[in-house]
N, C-alpha and C positions, 0 to 999 in steps of 0.2 A: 482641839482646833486643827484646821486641815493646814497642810503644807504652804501651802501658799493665801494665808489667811491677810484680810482687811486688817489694815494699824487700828490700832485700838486707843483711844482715848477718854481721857476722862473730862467731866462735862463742867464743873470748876472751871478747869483750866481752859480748856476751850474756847468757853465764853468770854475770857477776858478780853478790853476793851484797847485796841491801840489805833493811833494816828495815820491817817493816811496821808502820804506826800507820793510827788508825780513818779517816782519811780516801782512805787507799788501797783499804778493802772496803767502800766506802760505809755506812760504818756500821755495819755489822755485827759483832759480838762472833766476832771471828777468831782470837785468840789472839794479841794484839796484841804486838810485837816478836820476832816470830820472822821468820828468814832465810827472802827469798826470792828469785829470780832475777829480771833487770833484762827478762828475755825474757817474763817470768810476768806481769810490769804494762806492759810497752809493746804485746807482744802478746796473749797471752792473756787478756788484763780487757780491752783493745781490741776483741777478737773480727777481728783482721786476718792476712791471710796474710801471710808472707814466707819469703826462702829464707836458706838458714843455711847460709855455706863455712866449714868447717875445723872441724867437728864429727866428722870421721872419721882424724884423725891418728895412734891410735894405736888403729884397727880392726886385728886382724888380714886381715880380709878382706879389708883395702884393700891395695893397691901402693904408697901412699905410707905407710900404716903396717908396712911387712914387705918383706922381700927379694920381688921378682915370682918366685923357683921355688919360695917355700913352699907347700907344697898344701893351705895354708889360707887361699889365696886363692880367692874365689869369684868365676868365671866360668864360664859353661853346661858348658864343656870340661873343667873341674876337677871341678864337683862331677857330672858324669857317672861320668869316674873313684873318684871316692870314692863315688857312689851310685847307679850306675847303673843297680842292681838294685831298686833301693825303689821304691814307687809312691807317686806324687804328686796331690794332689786338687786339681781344677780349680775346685772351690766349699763353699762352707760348707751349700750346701742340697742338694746333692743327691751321690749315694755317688759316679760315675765318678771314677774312676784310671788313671795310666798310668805304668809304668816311665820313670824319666828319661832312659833309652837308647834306649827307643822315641820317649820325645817327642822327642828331640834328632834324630834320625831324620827325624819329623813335620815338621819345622818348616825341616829343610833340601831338604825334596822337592819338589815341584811342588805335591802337594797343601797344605804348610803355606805357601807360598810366594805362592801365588793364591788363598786361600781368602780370601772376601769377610770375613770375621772366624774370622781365625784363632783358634786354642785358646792360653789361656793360663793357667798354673797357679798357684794362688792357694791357697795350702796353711796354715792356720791351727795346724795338731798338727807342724809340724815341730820345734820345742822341745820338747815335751812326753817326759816324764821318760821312758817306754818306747817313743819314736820312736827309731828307729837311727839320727835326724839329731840328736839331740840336743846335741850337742855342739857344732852350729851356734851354740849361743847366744851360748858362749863365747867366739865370734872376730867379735862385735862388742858395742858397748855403749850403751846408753841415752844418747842425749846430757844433760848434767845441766844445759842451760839449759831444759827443760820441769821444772813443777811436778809433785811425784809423782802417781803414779795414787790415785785415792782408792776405785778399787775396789779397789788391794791392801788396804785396810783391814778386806776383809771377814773375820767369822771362820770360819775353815774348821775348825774344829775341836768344832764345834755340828752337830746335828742337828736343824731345826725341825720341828716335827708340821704334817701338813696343814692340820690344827685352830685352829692361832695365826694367828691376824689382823694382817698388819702394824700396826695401829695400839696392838695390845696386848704386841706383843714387848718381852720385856724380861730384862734377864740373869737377873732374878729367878723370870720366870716358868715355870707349867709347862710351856708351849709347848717349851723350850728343854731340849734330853738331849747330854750328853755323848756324843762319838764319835768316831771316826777321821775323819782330815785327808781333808776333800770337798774338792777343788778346783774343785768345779763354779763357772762364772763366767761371763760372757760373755767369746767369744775378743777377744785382747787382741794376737793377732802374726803377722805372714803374710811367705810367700817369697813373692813375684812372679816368674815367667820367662815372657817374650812372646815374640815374633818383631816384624817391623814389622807394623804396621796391627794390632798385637792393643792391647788395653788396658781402662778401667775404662770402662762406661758411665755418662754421668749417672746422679748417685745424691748423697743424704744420707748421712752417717754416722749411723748409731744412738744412740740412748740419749743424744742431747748430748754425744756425746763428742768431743774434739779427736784428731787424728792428726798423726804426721810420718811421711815418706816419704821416704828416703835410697836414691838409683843408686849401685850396686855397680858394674858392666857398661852399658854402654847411654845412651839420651838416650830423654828423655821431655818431650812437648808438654802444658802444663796451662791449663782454663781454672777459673776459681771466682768464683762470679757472689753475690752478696750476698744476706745470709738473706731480703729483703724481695722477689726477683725474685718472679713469675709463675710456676710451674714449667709452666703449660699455654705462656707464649709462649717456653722454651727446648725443650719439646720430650718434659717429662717430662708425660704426660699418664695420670690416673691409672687405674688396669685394665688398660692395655692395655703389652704389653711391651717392655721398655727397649733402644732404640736404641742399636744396636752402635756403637763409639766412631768409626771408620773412617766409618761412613756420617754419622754426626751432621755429623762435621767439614766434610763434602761438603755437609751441609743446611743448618747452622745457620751455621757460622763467619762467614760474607761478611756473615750477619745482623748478627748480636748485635755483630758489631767494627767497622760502619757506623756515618756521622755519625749516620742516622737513629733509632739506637738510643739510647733513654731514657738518660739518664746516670746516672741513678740505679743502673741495672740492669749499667751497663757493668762486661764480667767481667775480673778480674785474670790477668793472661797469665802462663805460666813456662815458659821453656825448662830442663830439668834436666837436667845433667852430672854424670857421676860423680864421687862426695866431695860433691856439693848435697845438702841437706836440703830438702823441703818441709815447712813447718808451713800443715797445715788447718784452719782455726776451727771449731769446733760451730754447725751450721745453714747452711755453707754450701754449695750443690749444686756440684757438680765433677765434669769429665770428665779424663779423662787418653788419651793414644795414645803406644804405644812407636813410635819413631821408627825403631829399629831393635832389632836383639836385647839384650832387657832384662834385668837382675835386679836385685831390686831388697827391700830389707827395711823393713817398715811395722810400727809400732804405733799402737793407740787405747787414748786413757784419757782417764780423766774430772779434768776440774783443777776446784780448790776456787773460781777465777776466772771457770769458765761458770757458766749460769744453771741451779743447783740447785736449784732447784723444781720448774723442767721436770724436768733429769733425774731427780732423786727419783721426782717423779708416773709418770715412761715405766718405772724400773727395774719399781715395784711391778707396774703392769701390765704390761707386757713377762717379767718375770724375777722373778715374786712371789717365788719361795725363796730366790734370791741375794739380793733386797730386806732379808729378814729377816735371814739374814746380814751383809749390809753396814751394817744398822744396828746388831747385838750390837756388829760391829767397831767403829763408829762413837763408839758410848757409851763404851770404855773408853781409844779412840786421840785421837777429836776431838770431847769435848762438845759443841762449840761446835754443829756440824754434825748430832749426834744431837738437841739439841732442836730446830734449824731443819726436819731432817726429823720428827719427832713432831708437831709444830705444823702442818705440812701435811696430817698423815694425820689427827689430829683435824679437823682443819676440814673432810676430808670425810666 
């Protein structure tokens, strides 16, 4: 493990359940004595990383939860078999696709082999109720020491008019028509499959949101440098295009993990093994490089413990229609948090 490695915790203990009272959400009208996880206040009100073993015990997908010849274990080789035919997307911004028979192909040839940053597929609709992968969901599960996602709060069952202003939404108004289940939202879950030297470039998560990132297959090298770094002296510099993970590591590492480096700014290291979880805080910038051939499954979601203001302020601008959704949801799921957001959009 590197010098300066993520706490390490185990997933039992984690997960256990305790009471919330007003001084654990600094004051804020939370809904005081409702169950929460011991993981939800030590990390996620903390805003720190750490990595979580034995969250995947009873994955199908895993070897230690299932016989190794059931073919609902996922590795490249297996779900080539089961889908080799589907085509897989390599990003959320733009359309290319590639059969996962071709990519497995790719990646064992020369050209996937040497390529100075490899392709790697990052596919957010592989759950999704009319993907043929659907059934993927099934054969793993949300670990339950994260607090729930507060965007599933949204109501998807609303149609807002263009015309409704966030700060006027309201069940009652006429902004707001009855309609078929929109599941429009921000994507919320992604397959990873690399090769070595493929992986995530420095990058933010969105929307304030927290992530975790559990190896199925594979070993992954992490760094996550604190919300207050500099992003011009890691490397992210803004306009100009994000530094492939493979070269960063060659530019920046010997930097940022030198005495000479600010302490402040010094990044959290993790080496990930299949069955590790990583948990990533909202606001902190992170690079990732598969070490070797990867797979690997991620969610993002928003926990009632980061700072919802921010996120409130980014959804409305970011994701104005979902915004008004999430707060119909909000009003009838968690008052508390419908007027903390109302109180915001009033005041601007």
């Amino acid at each position: 493990e590197p010098a300066n490695s993520a706490i390490t915790v185990q997933y039992d203990n984690c997960s256990q359940l305790v009471e919330l009272d007003k001084k654990m959400m600094g004051g804020h009208q939370s809904n005081y004595g409702r169950m929460v996880t011991k993981f939800a206040l030590e990390f996620e009100q903390k805003n720190i990383p750490a990595k979580i073993l034995g969250a995947t015990k009873d994955w199908y997908c895993m070897a230690e939860g299932n016989q190794k010849s059931d073919k609902r274990l996922w590795t490249v080789e297996n779900l080539v078999k089961r889908y080799g035919h589907v085509y897989w997307r390599f990003s959320d911004t733009h359309g290319e696709m590639m059969s996962l028979k071709t990519y497995a192909k790719y990646i064992c040839n020369p050209e996937g082999m040497l390529d100075d940053s490899p392709l790697g597929i990052y596919d957010s609709e592989f759950g999704d109720e009319d993907s043929p992968t659907h059934e993927m969901i099934h054969e793993y599960q949300v670990p339950k020491c994260f607090s729930p996602d507060l965007f599933d709060l949204a109501d998807t069952k609303v149609n807002i008019t263009k015309e409704a202003d966030v700060s006027s939404v309201d069940s009652d108004d006429e902004g707001i028509e009855s309609t078929s289940i929109d599941d429009s939202r921000p994507p919320k879950r992604w397959i990873l499959i690399g090769p070595e030297r493929s992986g995530t470039g420095l990058h933010v998560d969105p929307l304030w949101t927290n992530a975790w990132v559990t190896v199925v297959q594979g070993k992954k090298r992490w760094l996550l440098f604190p919300p207050e770094t500099p992003h011009e002296k890691i490397g992210m510099i803004e306009n100009e295009p994000q530094i492939n993970s493979a070269a960063w590591f060659h530019s920046y590492y010997s930097k940022v993990t030198s005495n000479e480096w600010p302490v402040e700014y010094k990044p959290v290291e993790v080496l990930q093994l299949p069955g590790e979880t990583v948990f990533v805080p909202n606001g902190w910038p992170h690079i990732v490089l598969n070490l070797e051939t990867t797979l690997a499954v991620t969610h993002n979601y928003a926990s009632e413990f980061g700072p919802f203001e921010r996120m409130w302020e980014e959804v409305v601008q970011d994701e104005p229609d979902f915004a008004k959704r999430w707060l119909c949801g909000m009003k009838s799921e968690r008052p508390d948090l419908y007027h903390r957001a109302k109180e915001i959009s009033l005041k601007k």
